[in-house]
N, C-alpha and C positions, 0 to 999 in steps of 0.2 A: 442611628448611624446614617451614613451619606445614603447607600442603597435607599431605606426609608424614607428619608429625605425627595430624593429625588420622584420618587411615588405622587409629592403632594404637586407636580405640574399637572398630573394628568387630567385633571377637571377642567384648569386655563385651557390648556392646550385643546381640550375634546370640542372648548368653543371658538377655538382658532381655526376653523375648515374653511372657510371660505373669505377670499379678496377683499371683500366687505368689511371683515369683523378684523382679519390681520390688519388691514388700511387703518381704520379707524382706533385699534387697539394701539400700533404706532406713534398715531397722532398725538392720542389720548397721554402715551406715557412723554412725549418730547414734549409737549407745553406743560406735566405736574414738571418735569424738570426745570424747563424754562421758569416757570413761577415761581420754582423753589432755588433759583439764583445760581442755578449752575450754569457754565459756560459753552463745556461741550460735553459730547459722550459718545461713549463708543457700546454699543448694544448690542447683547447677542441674543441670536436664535439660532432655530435647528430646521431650515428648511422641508428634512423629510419628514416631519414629525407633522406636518400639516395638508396630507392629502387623503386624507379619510372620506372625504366626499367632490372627490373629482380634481383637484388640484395638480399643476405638477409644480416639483418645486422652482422652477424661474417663475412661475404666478405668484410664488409665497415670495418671493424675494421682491419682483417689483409692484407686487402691491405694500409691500414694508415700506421698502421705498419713497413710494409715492403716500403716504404717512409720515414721514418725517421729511420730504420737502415741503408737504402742504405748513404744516406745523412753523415753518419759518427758524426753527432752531437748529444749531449747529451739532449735527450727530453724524456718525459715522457706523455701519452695521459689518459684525465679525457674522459668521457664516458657522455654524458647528455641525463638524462631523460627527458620529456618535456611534460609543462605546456598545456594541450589542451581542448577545450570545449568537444571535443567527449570522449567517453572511450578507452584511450590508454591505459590500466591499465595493457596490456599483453605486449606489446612493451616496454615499463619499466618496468615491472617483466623481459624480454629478457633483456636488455640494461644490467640492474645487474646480471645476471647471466653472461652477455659477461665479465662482471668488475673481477667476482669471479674466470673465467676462464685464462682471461690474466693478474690478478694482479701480481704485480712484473717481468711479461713480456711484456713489455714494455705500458702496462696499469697502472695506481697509484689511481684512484680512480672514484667515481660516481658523479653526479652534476645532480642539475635539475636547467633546464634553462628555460626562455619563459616570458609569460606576467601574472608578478605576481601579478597586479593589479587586473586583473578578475579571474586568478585563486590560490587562499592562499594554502600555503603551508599544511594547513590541510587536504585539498584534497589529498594529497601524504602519510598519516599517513602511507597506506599501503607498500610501497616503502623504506620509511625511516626504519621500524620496519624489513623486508627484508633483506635489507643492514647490519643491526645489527649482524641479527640472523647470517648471512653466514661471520661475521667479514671484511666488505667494507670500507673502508673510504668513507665520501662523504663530499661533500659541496653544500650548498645550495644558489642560485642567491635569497637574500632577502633586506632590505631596504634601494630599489630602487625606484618600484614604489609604492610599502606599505611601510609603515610607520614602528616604530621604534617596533611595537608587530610584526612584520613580521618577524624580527632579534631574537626576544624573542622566540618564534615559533619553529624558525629554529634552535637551541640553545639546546632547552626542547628536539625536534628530536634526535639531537646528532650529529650534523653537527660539523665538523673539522674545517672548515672556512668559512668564511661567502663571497659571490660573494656580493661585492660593499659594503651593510650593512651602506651606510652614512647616512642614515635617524634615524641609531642609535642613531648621537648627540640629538634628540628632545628630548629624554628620559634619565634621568639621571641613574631611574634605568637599563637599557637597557645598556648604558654606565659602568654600576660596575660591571653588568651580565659578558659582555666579557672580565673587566678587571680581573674577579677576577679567573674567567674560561681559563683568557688565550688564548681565539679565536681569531683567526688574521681576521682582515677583510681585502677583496681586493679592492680600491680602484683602478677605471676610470675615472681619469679625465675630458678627453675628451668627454667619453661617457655621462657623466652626463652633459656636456654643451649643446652637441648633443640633448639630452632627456629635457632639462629644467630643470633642477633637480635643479641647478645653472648656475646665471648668467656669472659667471667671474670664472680664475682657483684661485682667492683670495677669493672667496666665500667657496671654501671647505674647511671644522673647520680640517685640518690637524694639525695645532698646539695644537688645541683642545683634538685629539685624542691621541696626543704623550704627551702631558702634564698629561692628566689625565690615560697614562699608559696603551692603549690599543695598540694590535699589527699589525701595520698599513705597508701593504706592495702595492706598486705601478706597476699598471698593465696596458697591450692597452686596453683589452677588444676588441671590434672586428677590428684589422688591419686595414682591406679595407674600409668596413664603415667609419668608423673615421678617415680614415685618418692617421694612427701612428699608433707610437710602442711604449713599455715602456721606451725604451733610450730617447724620445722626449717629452712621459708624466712627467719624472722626472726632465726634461730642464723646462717643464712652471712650476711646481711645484718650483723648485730653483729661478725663476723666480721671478713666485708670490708671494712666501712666505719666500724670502734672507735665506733658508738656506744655512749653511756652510757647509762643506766637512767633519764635523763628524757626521752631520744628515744627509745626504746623505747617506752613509758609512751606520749607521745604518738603514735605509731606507731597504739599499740593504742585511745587513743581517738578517735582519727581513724577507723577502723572501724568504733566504736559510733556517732559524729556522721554516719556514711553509710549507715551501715545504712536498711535502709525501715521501719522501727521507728517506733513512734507516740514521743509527745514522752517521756510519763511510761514507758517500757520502755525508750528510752532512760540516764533518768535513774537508774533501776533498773542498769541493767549498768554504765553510771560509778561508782555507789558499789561496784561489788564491782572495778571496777579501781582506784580510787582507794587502794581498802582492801585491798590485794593487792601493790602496788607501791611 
């Protein structure tokens, strides 16, 4: 399950403590992208998950940073607050204040990540309502391991995009919510085979979600864990579900139209997929 799931960071992470290893781990993952012919990306971490030995987290963030400027590729880093049974309720009030501090340098928005099964989204009312006040983008990891009022939830907040959000098919109304609002959800493939979520990559309502109009963009979710990247999630996806080369296409600028991307960097990455595909 997700819970489990999420268990297997804590090895990465445990060698994530210091500026050094963040810097270079950055770098590391923007040029296998670069190599591997993607254009941009948007990457997230969890800032407090990295002060085990001395850090605070504005050191975890501008050493990320300076890993993916050195690296010369186009990325942009989300920020995640995170899901915990204890009171982190100051470490996410920090986390978004780091967001308000580096947006549009080379930060693009907030995310709460973690195991949303034991802890709902309305635990964070505080956090979301934060974000607002000080003008954050964020997005919200929701129907994943809750269910499709988890999407609704997250929505009501004011969440940008929805992390996974497939558990929205159960719900029709849930379903009209994001199409009529326009939230892109981010689908993981893998991840959710990983989690149970589904059995097979032909189990996820993909055709579901583009027929009835929602904006449905294809992501790894986490790399190592799973195994893959999004160049390989969209291979079983084409896979599984015989798209052609103009859903793909649209797939991929569904991405670019959700990204936190200002209008004209936008308009910049549709002509290199326009002129690609």
């Amino acid at each position: 399950d997700l819970n489990e799931y999420l268990e297997k960071s804590s090895l990465p992470v445990s060698l994530l403590q210091s500026e050094k290893s963040l810097e270079k781990c950055a770098f590391n993952l923007c040029t296998e992208l670069s190599c591997g012919g993607f254009i941009y990306a948007e990457i997230r971490f969890a800032p407090q998950l990295h002060l085990k030995k001395g850090l605070t987290q504005k050191n975890a963030v501008e050493a990320v940073l300076r890993g993916v400027k050195k690296s010369g590729f186009k990325a942009n880093v989300i920020l995640c607050a995170m899901r915990s049974g204890d009171d982190n309720s100051s470490e996410n009030l920090e986390t978004a204040a780091l967001v308000k501090e580096f947006l549009n340098k080379g930060v693009c928005a907030l995310d709460l990540a973690g195991a949303e099964g034991l802890f709902p989204n309305e635990k964070y009312s505080y956090l979301f309502k934060k974000a607002k006040e000080e003008g954050v983008p964020f997005t919200i990891h929701s129907g994943e391991a809750s269910g499709a009022e988890s999407v609704e939830k997250a929505v009501e907040f004011g969440a940008r995009r929805i992390g996974h959000g497939v558990r929205s098919v159960e719900s029709e109304k849930t379903l009209k919510l994001l199409r009529d609002k326009q939230i892109p959800i981010e689908i993981c493939p893998t991840s959710n085979l990983n989690t149970n979520i589904f059995e097979d990559y032909s189990d996820i309502p993909l055709k579901k979600f583009i027929d009835y109009g929602i904006i449905v963009t294809v992501n790894s979710d986490n790399m190592s864990v799973s195994r893959t990247d999004a160049r390989k999630e969209m291979q079983h996806l084409i896979e599984s579900h015989n798209l052609s080369a103009s859903e793909v296409k649209h797939l991929i600028l569904n991405s670019v139209n959700a990204s936190f991307l200002s209008e004209k960097e936008k308009k910049d990455l549709r002509k290199i997929v326009e002129n690609s595909l």
